[in-house]
C-alpha positions as CSV (number, residue, x, y, z in Angstrom):
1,X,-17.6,10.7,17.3
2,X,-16.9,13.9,19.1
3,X,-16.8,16.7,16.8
4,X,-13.7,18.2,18.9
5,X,-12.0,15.0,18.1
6,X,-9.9,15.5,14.1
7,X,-9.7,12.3,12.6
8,X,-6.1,12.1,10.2
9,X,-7.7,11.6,6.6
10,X,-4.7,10.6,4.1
11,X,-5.8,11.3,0.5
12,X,-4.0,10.4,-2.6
13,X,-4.5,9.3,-6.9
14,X,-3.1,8.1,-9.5
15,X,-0.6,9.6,-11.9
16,X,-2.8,11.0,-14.4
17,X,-5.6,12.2,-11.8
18,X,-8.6,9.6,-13.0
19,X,-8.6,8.3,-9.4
20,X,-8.9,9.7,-5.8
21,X,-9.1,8.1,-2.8
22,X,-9.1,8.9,0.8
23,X,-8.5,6.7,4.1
24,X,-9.0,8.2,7.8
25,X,-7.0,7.3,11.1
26,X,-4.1,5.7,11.5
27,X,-2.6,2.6,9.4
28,X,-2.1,-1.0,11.0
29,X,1.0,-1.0,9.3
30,X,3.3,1.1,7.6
31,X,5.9,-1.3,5.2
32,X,8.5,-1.4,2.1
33,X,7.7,-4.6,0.2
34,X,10.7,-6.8,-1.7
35,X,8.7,-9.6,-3.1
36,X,8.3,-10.5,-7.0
37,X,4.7,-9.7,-7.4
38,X,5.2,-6.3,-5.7
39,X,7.8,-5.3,-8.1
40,X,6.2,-6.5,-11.1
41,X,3.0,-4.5,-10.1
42,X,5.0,-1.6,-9.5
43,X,7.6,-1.7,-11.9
44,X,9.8,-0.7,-9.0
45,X,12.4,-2.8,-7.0
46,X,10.4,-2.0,-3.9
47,X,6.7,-0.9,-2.8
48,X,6.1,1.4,0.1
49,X,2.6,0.2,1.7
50,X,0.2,1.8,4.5
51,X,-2.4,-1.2,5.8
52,X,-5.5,0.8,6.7
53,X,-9.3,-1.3,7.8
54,X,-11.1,-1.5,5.1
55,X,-14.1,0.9,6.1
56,X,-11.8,3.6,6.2
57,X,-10.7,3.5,2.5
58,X,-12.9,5.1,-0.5
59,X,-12.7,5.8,-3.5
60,X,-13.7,9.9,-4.4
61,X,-13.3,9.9,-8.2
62,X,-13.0,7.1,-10.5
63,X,-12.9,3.6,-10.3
64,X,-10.1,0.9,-9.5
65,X,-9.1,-1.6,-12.3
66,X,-9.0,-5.0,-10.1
67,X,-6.7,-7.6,-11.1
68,X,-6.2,-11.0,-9.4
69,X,-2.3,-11.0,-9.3
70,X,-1.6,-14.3,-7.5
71,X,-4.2,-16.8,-5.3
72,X,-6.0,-14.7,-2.7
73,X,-4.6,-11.8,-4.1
74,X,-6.3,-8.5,-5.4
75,X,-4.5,-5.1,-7.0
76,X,-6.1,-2.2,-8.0
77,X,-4.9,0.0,-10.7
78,X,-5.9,3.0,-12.9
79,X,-7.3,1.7,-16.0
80,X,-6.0,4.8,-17.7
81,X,-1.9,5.4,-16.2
82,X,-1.6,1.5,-14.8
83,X,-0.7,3.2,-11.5
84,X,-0.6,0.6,-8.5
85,X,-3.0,1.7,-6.0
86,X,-4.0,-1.1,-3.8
87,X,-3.6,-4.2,-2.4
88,X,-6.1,-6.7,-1.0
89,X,-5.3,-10.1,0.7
90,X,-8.2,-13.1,1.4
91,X,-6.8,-13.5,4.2
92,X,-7.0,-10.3,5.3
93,X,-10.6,-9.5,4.2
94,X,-11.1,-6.7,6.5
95,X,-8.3,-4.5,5.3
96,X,-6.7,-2.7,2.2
97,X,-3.4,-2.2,1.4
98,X,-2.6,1.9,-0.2
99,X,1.1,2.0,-2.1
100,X,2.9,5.5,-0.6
101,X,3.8,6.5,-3.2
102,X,0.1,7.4,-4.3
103,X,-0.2,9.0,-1.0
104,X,-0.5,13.2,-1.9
105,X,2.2,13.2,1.0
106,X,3.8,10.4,1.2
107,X,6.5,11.5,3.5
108,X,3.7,11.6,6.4
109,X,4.3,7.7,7.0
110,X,7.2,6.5,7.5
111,X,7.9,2.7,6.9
112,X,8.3,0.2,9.8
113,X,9.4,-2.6,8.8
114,X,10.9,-4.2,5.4
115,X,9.3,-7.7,4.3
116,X,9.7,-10.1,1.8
117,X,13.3,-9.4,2.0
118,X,14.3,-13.1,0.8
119,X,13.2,-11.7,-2.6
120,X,15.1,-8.6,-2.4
121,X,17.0,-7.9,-5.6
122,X,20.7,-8.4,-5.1
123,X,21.6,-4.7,-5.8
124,X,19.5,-3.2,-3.4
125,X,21.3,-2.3,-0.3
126,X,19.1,-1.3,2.7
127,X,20.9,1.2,4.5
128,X,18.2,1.9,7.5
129,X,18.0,0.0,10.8
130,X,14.4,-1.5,10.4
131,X,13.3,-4.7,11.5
132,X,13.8,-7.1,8.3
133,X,11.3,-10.1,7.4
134,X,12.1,-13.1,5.1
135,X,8.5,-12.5,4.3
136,X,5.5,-11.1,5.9
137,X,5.9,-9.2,9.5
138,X,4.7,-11.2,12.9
139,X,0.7,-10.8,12.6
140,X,0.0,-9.9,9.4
């Protein structure tokens, strides 16, 4: 790499601090999630996710708490808060999933697109203009 060239490094943890990660460049995909599973994870009616390859994501201080949530499906947590930090797909070996909110500012990427909005809860009103998927976005 040419050491003029700055690679964008997003850090972030967990709520108590037992976990830091970082991930360089740019995200694949930038999302609000409105499915079941998401919401139970989170104990949120929404999750805010940033799609990053794999190689760019590691772990600086502790250690995730890995639970299979649903077939194919990986999330890992903070053994000691229960913050929801990641998200891994089989069928999307190569990449990892960060929730936003983990992000130390999550303000610096903004969503995209929402998705799994056929299991959006009835209350929820989305008020922006983003593209809206029954489920998961074109590609993904």
């Amino acid at each position: 790499m040419d050491p003029g060239v700055r690679v964008s490094t997003r850090d972030g943890g967990c709520f108590c601090g037992a976990i830091r990660y970082s991930a360089e460049g740019t995200p694949t995909a930038v999302c609000i999630c409105h499915c079941t599973s998401c919401r139970r994870a989170s104990g949120a009616p929404m999750t805010g996710w940033a799609t990053f390859a794999l190689p760019q994501f590691r772990l600086i201080d502790g250690q995730l708490l890995q639970l299979g949530t649903s077939a194919g499906v990986l999330r890992g947590h903070c053994a000691r808060c229960g913050s929801t930090l990641t998200y891994r797909h089989a069928s999307r070996p190569t990449q990892i999933d960060l929730t936003l909110a983990t992000l130390d500012d999550p303000s610096a990427l903004a969503p995209t697109a929402h998705v799994w909005v056929r299991d959006k809860l009835p209350w929820v009103i989305i008020g922006d203009n983003l593209p809206r998927h029954d489920t998961v976005m074109p590609d993904d």
